[in-house]
N, C-alpha and C positions, 0 to 999 in steps of 0.2 A: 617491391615486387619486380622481378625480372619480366623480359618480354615474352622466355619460353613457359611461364607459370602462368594460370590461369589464376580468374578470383579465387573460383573456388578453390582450389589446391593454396592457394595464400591466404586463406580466409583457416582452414585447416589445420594450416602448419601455425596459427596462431597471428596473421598479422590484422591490422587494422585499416578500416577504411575510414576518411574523411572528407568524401564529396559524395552531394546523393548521386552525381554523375554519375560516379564510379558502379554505382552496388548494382546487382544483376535482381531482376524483377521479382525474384523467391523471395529475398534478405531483404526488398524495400519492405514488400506485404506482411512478411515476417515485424522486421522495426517497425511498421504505420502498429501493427498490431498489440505490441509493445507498448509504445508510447501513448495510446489512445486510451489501453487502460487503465494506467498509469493519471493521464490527465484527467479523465472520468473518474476516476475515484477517486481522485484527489477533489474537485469541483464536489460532486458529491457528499463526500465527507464534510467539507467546507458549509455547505447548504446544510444538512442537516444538524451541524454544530450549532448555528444561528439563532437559533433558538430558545435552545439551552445558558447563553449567556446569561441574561436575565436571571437566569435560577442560581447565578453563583452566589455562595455568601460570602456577601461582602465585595467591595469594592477591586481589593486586586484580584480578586479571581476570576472576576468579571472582565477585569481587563485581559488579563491572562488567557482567556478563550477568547477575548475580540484579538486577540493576537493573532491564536492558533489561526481561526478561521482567516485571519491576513495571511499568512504566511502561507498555508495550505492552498491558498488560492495562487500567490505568487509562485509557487513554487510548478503548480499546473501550467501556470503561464511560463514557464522558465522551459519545458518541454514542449510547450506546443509551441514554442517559437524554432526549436529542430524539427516539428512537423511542416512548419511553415514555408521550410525549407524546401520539403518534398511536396509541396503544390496544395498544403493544406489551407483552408481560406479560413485566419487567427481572427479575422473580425468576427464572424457570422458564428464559428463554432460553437461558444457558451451557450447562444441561444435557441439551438436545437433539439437540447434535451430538457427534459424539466426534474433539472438535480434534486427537486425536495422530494420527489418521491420516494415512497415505501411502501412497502409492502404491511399486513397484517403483523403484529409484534408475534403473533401463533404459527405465523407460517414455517411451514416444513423447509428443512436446508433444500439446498437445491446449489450444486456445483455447475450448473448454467451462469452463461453470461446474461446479465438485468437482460429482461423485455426493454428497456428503457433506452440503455445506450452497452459501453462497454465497462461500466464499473465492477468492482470486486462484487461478489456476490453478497458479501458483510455489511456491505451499504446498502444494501436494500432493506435491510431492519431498523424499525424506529429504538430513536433513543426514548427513554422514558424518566427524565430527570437528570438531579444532575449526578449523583452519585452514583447511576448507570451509566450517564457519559465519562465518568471520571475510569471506571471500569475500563469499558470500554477504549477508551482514550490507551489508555495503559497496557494491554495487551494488544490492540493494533498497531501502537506505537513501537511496542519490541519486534511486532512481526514485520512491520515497515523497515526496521533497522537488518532484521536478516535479507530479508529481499531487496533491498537497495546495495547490502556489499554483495552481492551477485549483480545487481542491475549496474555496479559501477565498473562492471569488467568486460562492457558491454563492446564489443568488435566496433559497434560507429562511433570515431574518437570523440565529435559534435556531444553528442546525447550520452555517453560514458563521463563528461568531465561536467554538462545538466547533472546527472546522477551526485555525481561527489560533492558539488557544491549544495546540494539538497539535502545529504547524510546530516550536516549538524546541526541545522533546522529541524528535522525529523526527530533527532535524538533529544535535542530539548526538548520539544513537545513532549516524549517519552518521558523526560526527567519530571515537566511538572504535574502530568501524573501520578507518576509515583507518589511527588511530593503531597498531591491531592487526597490520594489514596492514605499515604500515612496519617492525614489527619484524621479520615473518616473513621481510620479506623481505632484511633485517639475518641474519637466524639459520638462516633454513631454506631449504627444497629450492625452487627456481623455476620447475623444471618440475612440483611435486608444485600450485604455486600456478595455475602457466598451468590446467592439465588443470581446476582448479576452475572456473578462472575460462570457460574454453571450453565449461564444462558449466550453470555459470547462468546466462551471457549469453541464450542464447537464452531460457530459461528465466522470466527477468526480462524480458525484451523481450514475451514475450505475454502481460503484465501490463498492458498498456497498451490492450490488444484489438485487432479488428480494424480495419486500415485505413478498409476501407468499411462504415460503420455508418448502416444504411437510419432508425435515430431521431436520427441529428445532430443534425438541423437540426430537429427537434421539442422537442428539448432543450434547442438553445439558444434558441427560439422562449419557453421557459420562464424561462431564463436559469440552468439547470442548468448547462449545457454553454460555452464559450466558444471554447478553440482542439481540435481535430480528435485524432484517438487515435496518427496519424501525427506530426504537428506535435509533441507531446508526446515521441511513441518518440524522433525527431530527435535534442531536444534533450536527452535522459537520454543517447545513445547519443554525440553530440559529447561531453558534457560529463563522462562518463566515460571515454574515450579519452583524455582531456588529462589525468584525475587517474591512472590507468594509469601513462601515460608516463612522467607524476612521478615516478614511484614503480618504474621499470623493468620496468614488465610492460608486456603487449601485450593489447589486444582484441583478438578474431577479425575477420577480415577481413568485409567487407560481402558478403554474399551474391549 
């Protein structure tokens, strides 16, 4: 960045910041806001996995989710230590929210941020088993992988190269999954899988937010932001249809 360019106009034309010195007070509250729900859903997600271990059959699957919930915690902790940067207190955080909560399994969607803290809104729903966690798992898993290659092109270089080293952690999870999924559906009830699956779709789908998002283009003005909350939904929503099909199940039809 030259001396006659300002941030913003170099934040703009595409370049990078990597000291919280540097970022101008919009772009921190923007990134704190970012990051928090990012780590909140991840904590979240973690917490209510916990439980569902136990139900896995058989021994590696069980290890297999005492993983996930490792890694999904680590990986919370791998971001909030670029929050920590920005004056965030990394001791005390965890223990301000109480991650196991949920909500009623009937509760209506609702593209609000949790009463709770700043988790995705899809964490707010109980799991019910394991073969709805496995669901579950598996579709948030893909949507995790499109929102992270956006999240890895993120303008603060610190928390854009957190992003990257998190994708193939994330993607595995996604893999064992599937892997989960193809057996069930080797083994078990296919309507007991559809009703799952009919019930996180939407669920995972307002994880992406809303369409019309009045800071877009403020964001990407930053270079927070790059493709739209739509353009994203899209491509989670093709691209799990095709792994679906694979696999003999069906998404629900388009609204």
């Amino acid at each position: 960045m030259n001396d006659e360019m300002s941030i913003e106009s170099y934040l703009a034309a595409g370049g990078v910041l990597s000291n919280p010195s540097n970022v101008p007070p919009r772009y921190r509250a923007e990134l704190m806001t970012i990051m928090a729900s990012f780590v909140d859903s991840a904590l979240a997600g973690a917490a209510g996995f916990v439980d569902i271990i136990n139900e896995g059959p058989g021994i590696k699957s069980r290890m297999a989710a005492a993983r996930i919930v490792l890694e999904k915690t680590a990986n919370a902790d791998r971001v909030l230590q670029v929050m920590g940067d920005f004056g965030a207190d990394t001791e005390r955080y965890v223990d301000h929210h109480p991650w196991t909560a949920r909500l009623d399994r009937e509760a209506g969607l609702d593209q609000s941020r949790s009463k709770h803290d700043r988790r995705l809104a899809v964490f707010n729903y109980p799991l019910e088993g394991w073969a709805d966690a496995v669901v579950m798992n598996l579709l948030m898993g893909r949507a995790v992988a499109v929102q992270l290659a956006e999240l890895s092109m993120i303008s603060y270089q610190p928390l854009a190269e957190a992003f990257r080293a998190i994708q193939p952690v994330e993607a595995h999870h996604a893999r064992l999954a599937h892997e989960g999924l193809s057996r069930l559906v080797q083994e078990g009830d296919i309507n007991m899988l559809q009703e799952s699956i009919h019930y996180w779709w939407p669920r995972v789908a307002i994880s992406f937010g809303a369409d019309a998002s009045d800071k877009f283009e403020t964001l990407c003005a930053l270079g927070l932001r790059h493709r739209s909350n739509s353009d994203l939904r899209t491509r989670w929503q093709s691209e799990m249809r095709g792994v679906l099909r694979e696999l003999g199940l069906n998404a629900p039809e388009p609204a």
